[in-house]
C-alpha positions in Angstrom: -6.3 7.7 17.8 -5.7 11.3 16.9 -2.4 12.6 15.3 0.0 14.0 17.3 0.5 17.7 17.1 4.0 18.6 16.3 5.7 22.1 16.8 8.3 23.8 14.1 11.3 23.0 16.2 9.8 18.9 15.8 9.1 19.6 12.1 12.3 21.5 11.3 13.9 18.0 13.6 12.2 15.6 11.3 12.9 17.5 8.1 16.6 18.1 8.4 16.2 22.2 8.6 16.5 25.0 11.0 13.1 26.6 12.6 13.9 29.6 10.7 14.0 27.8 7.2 10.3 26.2 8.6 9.2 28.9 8.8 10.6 30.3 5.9 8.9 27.8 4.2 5.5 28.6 5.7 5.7 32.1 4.9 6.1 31.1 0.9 3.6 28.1 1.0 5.7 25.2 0.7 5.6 23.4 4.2 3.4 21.2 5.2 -0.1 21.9 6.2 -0.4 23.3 9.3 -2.6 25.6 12.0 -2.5 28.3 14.4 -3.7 26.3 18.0 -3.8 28.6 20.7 -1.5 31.0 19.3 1.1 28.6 18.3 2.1 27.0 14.9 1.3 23.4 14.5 1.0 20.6 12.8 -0.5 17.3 12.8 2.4 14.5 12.1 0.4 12.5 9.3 0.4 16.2 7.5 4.5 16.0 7.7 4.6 12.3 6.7 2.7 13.1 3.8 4.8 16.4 2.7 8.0 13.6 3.1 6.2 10.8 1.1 4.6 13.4 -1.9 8.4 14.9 -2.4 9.9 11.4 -3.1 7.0 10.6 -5.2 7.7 13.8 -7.2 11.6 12.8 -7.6 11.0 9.5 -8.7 
């Protein structure tokens, strides 16, 4: 089954932030990996999952 494709407003949702600070975040490289789909920024859930999962990694 494919991933589901998630917009900033979900990611900024599932990350705690504002769309603005997604953004923000694409703009400087540090969100997760993500697209341009028909003119719109997305990105596939497994990418966010794994952006969640590598920064507790790198705290521990």
């Amino acid at each position: 089954m494919a991933d589901k494709l998630l917009l900033i407003k979900d990611v900024a949702e599932r990350l705690g932030r504002s769309p603005a600070q997604v953004s923000w975040m694409i703009h400087r490289g540090t969100a997760p990996k993500s697209a341009m789909i028909a003119g719109r920024r997305m990105f596939r859930e497994s990418d966010v999952e794994a952006f969640i999962e590598a920064a507790f990694a790198e705290a521990s």
